[in-house]
C-alpha positions in Angstrom: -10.7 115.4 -9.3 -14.2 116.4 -8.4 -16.5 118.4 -10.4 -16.0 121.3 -8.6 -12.0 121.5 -8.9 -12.9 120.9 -13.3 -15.2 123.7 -12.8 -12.9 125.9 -11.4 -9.9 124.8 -13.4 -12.3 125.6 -16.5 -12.9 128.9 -15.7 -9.6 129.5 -14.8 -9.1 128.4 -18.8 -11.4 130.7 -20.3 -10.4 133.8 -18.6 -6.7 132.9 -19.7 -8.4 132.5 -23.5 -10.0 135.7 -22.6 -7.1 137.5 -22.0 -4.5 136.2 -24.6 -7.4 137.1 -27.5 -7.8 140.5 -26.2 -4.3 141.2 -25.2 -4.5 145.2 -25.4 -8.3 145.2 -23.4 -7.7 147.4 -19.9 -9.2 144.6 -18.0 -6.3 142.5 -18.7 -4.5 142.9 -15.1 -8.1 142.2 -13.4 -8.5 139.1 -15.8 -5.3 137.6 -14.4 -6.2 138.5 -11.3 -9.4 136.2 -11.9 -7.0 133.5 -13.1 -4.8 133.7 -10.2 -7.9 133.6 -7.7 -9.8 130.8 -9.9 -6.9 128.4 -9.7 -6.1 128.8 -5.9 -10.2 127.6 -5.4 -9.6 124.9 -7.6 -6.6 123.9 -5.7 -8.5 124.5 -2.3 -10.8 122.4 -3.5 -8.6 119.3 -4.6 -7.1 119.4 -1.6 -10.6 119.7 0.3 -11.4 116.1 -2.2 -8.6 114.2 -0.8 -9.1 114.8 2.8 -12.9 113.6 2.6 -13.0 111.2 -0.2 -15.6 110.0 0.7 -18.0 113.7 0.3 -20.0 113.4 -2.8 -20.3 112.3 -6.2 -20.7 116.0 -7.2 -17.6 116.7 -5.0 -15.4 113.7 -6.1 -15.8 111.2 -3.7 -15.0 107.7 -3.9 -17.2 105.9 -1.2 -19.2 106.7 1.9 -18.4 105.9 5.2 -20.0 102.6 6.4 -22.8 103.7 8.7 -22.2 100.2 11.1 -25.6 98.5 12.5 -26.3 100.2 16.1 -29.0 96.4 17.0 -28.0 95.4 19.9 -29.4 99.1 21.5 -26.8 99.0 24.1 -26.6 102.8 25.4 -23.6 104.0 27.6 -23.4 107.4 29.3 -20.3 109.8 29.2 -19.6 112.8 31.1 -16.0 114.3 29.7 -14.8 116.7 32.0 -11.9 118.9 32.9 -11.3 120.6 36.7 -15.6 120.2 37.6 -14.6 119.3 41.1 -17.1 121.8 42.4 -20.0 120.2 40.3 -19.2 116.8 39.0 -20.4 115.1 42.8 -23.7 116.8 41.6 -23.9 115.5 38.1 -22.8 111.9 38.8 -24.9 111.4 42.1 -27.7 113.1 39.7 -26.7 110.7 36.9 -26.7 107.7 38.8 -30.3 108.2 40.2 -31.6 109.4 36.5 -30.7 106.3 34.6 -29.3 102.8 35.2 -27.3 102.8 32.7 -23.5 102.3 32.6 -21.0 105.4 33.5 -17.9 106.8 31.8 -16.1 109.6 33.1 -13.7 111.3 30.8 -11.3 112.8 33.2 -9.4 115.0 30.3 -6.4 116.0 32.4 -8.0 117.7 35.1 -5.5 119.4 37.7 -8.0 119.8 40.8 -9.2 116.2 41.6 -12.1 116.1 39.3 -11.2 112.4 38.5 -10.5 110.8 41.9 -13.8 112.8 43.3 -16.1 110.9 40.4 -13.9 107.5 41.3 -14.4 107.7 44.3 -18.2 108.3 44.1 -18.5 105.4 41.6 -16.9 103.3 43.7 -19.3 103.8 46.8 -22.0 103.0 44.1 -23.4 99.4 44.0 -19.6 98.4 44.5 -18.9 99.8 41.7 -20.5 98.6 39.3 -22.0 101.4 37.9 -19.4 103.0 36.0 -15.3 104.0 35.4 -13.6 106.5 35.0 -11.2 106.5 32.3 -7.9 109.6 31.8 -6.0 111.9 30.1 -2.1 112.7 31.3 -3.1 116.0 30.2 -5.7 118.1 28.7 -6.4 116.9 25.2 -9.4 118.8 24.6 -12.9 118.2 24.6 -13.0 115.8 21.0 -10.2 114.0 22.5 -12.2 113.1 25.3 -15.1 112.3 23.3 -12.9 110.2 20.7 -11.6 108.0 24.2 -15.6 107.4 25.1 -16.4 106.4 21.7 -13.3 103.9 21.3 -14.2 102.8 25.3 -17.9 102.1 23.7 -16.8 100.4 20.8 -14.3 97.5 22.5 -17.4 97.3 25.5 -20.0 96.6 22.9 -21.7 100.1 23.5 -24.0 100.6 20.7 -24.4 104.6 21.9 -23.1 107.5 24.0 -25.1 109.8 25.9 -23.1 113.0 26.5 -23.2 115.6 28.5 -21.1 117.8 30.3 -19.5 118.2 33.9 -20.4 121.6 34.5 -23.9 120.9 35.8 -25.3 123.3 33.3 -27.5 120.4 31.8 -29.8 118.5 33.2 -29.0 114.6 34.1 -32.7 113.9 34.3 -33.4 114.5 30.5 -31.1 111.2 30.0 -34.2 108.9 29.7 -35.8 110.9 27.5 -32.9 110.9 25.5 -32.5 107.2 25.6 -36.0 106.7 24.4 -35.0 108.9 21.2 -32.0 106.5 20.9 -34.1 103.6 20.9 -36.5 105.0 18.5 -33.7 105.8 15.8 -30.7 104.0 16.6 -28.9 105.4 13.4 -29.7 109.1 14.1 -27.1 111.3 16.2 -29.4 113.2 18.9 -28.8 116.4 19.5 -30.5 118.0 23.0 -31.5 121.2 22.0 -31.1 124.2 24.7 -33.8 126.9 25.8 -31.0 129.6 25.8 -34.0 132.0 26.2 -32.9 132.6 30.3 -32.1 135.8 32.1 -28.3 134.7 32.7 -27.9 134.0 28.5 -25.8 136.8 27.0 -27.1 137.8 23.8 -23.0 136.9 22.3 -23.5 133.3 23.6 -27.0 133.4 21.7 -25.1 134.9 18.7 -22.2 132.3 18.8 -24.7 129.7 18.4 -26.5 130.9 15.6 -23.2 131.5 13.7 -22.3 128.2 14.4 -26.0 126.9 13.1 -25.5 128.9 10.1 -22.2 127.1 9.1 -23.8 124.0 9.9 -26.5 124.9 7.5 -24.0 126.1 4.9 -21.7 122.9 4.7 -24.8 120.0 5.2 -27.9 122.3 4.2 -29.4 121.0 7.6 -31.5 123.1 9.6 -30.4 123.0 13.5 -31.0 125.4 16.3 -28.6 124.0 18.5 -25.0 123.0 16.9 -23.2 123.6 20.0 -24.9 121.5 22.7 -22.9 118.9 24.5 -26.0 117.0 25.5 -26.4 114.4 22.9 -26.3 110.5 21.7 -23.7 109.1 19.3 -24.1 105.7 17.1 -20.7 104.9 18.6 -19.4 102.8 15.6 -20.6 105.1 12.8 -19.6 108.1 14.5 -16.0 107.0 14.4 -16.0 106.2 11.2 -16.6 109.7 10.0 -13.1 110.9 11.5 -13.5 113.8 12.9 -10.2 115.3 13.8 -10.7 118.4 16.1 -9.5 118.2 19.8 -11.2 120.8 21.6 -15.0 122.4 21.4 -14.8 122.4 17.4 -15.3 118.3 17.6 -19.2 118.9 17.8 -19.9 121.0 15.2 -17.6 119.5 12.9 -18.9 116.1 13.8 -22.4 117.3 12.5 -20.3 118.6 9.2 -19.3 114.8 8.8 -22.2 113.1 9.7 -24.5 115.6 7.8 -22.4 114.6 4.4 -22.5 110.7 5.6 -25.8 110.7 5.2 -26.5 110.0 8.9 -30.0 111.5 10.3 -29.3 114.0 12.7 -32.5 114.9 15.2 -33.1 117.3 18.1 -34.7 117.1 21.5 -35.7 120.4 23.3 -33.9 119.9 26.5 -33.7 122.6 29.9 -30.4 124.1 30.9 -29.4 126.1 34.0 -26.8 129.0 34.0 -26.0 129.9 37.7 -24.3 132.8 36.2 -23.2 134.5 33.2 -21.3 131.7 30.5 -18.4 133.0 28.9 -18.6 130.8 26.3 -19.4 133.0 23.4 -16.1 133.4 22.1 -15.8 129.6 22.3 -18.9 129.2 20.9 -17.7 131.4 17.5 -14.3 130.2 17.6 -16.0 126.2 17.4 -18.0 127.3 14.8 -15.1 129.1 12.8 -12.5 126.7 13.3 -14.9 123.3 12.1 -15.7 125.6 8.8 -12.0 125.6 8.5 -11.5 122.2 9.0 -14.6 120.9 7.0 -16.2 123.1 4.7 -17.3 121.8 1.4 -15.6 123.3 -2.3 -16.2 125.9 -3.3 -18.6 125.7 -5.8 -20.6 122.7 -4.2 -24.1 123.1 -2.6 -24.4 119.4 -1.1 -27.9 119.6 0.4 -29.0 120.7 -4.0 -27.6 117.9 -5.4 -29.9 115.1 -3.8 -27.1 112.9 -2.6 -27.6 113.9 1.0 -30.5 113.5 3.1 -32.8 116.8 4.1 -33.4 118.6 6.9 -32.6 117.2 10.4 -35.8 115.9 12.1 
């Protein structure tokens, strides 16, 4: 057990002492109460040690995950998508002409062609050579996606993805800029920070992102302004190794959780983004950011960025 489940199971102790030596005291219902409350953190807790074993030696863990060598810098670019038809020509053509590196498309179950449009576009490309496209049966979720381009990189000797997403929201020109940050810190993940500052950014998408930073902050004391972006680089090796375990949009800010605790340097490039029209993604965007804190967060009594075992604020 980690110090935090002793912690709690000691106070838990007292307040029971507490109430047995002043059995006739009129706080006695409240100090049960206390009891009650102080053991269900300390099982929370337990429970939160022996799903991430690995967390801290102030949390109970055991070992890290092994942070696998990223040399040779082997970069591989991955759009995940799901029903893009009427933008993923745009962003693969774009792609193609931004970069020379390899293509994966991440066809997660899309129902309106999305996948055989970017085949076939691949195909016309240099006969081919350029990229795949690999698919879902049905829609798995975004992380799923991501979890199939990592695995993908990891047989092919890819020692990085590039991410970003099918919607044409981001820009596919920013990918050698983000290659260059690769190959300047081949352990860090990259995060592409967005200018959400645009006319066509409702102020709940701006506020989805910022509680979603804020959790981030809470669970890895790292200081991001974007935990939400799609546009990013992954060590591919390492980043498996963490096990991240959400499907859908929660994957990337849990991810961060993970890779935050692991130790793993976490930077941001400013990046542009175009919204052709209102998103609707706020609710996503707070739903991501509530559901990885569910999946993730740290015991209750821990503050892992005070207690020197992880490393500071993200570049």
């Amino acid at each position: 057990m980690g110090v935090s489940t002793w912690l709690a199971l000691g106070l838990a102790l007292v307040m029971l002492w507490l109430d047995l030596s002043f059995r006739n005291h009129d706080t006695r219902a409240h100090s049960l109460s206390m009891v009650f409350v102080l053991l269900l953190l300390a099982a929370l807790s337990l429970q939160r040690s022996w799903r991430h074993a690995w967390r801290c030696p102030a949390c109970g863990l055991t070992a890290r995950p092994r942070l696998y060598p990223t040399a040779p810098i082997a970069p591989l670019v991955v759009i995940p998508t799901y029903n893009n038809r009427g933008s993923i020509r745009d962003v693969v053509t774009r792609t193609l002409k931004a970069t020379r590196l390899p293509l994966l498309v991440v066809d997660d179950g899309s129902t309106d062609g999305t996948g055989d449009l970017a085949a076939e576009l691949l195909a016309q490309t240099e006969g081919g050579s350029r990229g795949e496209v690999q698919r879902h049966d049905v829609n798995c979720g975004k992380g799923e996606a991501l979890r199939t381009a990592l695995r993908f990189a990891v047989v092919r000797g890819h020692s990085h993805i590039l991410t970003l997403d099918g919607d044409g929201q981001q820009f596919p020109e920013e990918l050698p800029r983000m290659e260059a940050a690769v190959r300047a810190s081949p352990e860090a993940l990259q995060i592409g920070a967005r200018d959400l500052s645009g006319p066509n950014v409702t102020g709940t998408s701006r506020f989805g992102r910022a509680f979603s930073n804020f959790w981030v902050r809470v669970q890895t004391g790292r200081r991001l302004t974007d935990s939400q972006s799609g546009f990013r680089a992954y060590p591919s090796a390492s980043t498996l190794a963490l096990g991240a375990s959400s499907q859908r949009f929660a994957f990337e800010v849990e991810i961060l959780n993970l890779a935050g605790r692991a130790g793993m340097p976490i930077h941001e490039l400013p990046i542009r983004v175009h919204y052709p029209r209102l998103p609707s993604a706020s609710a996503t965007s707070i739903r991501a950011g509530t559901m990885s804190a569910s999946r993730s967060s740290t015991p209750v009594f821990c503050w892992p960025y005070r207690c020197g075992y992880w490393a500071g604020p993200a570049a």
